[in-house]
C-alpha positions in Angstrom: -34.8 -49.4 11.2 -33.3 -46.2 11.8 -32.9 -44.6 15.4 -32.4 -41.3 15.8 -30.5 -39.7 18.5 -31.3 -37.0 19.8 -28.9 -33.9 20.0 -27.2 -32.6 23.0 -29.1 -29.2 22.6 -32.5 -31.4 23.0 -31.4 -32.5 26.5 -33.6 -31.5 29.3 -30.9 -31.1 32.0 -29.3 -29.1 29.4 -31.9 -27.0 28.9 -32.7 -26.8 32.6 -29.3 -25.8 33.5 -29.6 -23.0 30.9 -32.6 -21.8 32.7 -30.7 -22.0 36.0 -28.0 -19.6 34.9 -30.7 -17.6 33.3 -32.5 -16.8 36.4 -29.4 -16.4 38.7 -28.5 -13.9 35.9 -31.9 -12.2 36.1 -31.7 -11.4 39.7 -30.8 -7.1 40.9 -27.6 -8.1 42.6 -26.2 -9.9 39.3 -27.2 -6.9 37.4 -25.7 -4.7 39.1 -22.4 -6.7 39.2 -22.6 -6.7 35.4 -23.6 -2.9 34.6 -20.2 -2.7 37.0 -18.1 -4.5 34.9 -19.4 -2.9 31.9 -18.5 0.4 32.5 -14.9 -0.8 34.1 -14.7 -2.4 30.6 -16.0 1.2 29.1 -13.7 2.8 31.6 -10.5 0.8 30.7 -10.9 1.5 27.2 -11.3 5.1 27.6 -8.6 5.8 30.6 -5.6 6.4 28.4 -7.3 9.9 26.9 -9.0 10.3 30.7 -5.5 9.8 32.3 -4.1 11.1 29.7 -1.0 8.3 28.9 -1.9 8.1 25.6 1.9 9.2 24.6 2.6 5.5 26.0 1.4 3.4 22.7 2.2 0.2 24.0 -0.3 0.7 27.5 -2.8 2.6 25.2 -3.3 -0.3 23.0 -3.7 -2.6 25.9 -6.4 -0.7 27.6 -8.3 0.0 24.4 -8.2 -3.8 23.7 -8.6 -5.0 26.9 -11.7 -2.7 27.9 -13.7 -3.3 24.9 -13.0 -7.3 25.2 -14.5 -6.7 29.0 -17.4 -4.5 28.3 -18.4 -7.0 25.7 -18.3 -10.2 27.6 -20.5 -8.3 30.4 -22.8 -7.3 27.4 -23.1 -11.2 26.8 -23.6 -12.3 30.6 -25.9 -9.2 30.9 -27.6 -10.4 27.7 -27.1 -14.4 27.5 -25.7 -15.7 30.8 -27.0 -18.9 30.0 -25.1 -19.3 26.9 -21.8 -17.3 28.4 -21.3 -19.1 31.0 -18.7 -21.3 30.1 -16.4 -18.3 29.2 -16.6 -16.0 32.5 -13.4 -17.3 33.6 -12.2 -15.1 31.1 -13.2 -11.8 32.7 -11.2 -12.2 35.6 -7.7 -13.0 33.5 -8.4 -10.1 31.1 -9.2 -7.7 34.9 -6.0 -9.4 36.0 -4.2 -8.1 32.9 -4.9 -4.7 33.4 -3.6 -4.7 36.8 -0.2 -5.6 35.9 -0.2 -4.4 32.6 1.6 -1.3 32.9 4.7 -3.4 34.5 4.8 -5.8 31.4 4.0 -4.0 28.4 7.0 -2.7 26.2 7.7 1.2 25.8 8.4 3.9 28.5 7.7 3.7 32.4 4.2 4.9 32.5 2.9 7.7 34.7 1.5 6.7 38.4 -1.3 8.2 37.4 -1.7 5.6 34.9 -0.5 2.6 37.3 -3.0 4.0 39.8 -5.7 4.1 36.9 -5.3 0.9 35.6 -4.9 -1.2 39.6 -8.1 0.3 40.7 -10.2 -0.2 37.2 -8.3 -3.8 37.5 -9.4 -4.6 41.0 -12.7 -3.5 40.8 -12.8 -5.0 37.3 -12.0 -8.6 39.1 -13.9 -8.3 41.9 -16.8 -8.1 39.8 -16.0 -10.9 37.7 -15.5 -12.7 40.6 -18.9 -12.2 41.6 -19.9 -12.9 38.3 -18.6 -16.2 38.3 -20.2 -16.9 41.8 -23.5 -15.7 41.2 -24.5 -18.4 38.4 -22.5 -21.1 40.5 -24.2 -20.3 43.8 -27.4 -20.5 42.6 -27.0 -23.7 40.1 -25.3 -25.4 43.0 -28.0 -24.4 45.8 -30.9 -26.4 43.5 -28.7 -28.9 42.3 -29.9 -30.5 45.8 -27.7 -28.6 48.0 -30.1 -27.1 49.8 -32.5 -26.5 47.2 -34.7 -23.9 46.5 -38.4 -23.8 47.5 -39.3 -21.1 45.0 -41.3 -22.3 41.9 -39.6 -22.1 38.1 -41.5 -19.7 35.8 -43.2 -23.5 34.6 -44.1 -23.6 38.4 -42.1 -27.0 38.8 -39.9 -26.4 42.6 -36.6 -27.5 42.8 
């Protein structure tokens, strides 16, 4: 007789986590914080020809990089938080980067306006990240019974 076991996708807590992060994902605060990060991303990638540092290769390719790898991990929490979630910790390493990029990347000393470009796109890059990261752990740790929610699921099961 053959049993058959069941895959990890089949699993109802992991399917009901899924559906945490989903909702936390779907509410106007964590929207916002994504759209943010998006267009830092979109920013970022654009800033050398805004700036105009482009004669600095080495910082150009960075930000270009960098940016589009942002914008497109808020595009996935935006789109599929509950599938992303495991790499937000990214975000906040590649916001990080862009802080202190123009210290550490080879080539000529960049302009200030370029440092000054790239620290506040960078800071408000990881702050939203940061927010990010907390708004799918605040909510999947206030109904994993630490203080759980009294608001029905959309199958109108409470937490």
């Amino acid at each position: 007789m053959t049993v058959r076991t069941p895959s990890i996708e089949d699993h109802p807590d992991l399917a009901e986590l899924r559906l945490r992060y989903e909702e936390a994902a779907e509410t106007k605060a964590a929207q916002v914080v994504e759209g943010l990060t998006f267009l830092a991303g979109l920013y970022l990638a654009i800033s050398p020809w805004v700036v105009g540092f482009t004669s600095h290769s080495s910082l150009t390719a960075s930000n270009v990089f960098t940016g589009v790898a942002l914008a497109v991990l808020a595009l996935c929490f935006a789109t599929m938080y509950g599938r992303s979630h495991r790499i937000v910790w990214v975000a906040p390493i590649i916001s990080a980067w862009a802080i202190v990029a123009p210290w550490l990347v080879s080539g000529p000393a960049p302009s200030v306006g370029a440092i000054v470009s790239n620290v506040i796109v960078g800071l408000v890059g990881l702050a939203c990240t940061l927010a990010m990261m907390s708004v799918g752990r605040r909510r999947a740790a206030g109904t994993a019974g630490l203080g759980a929610s009294a608001e029905p699921l959309r199958d109108g099961r409470r937490l």
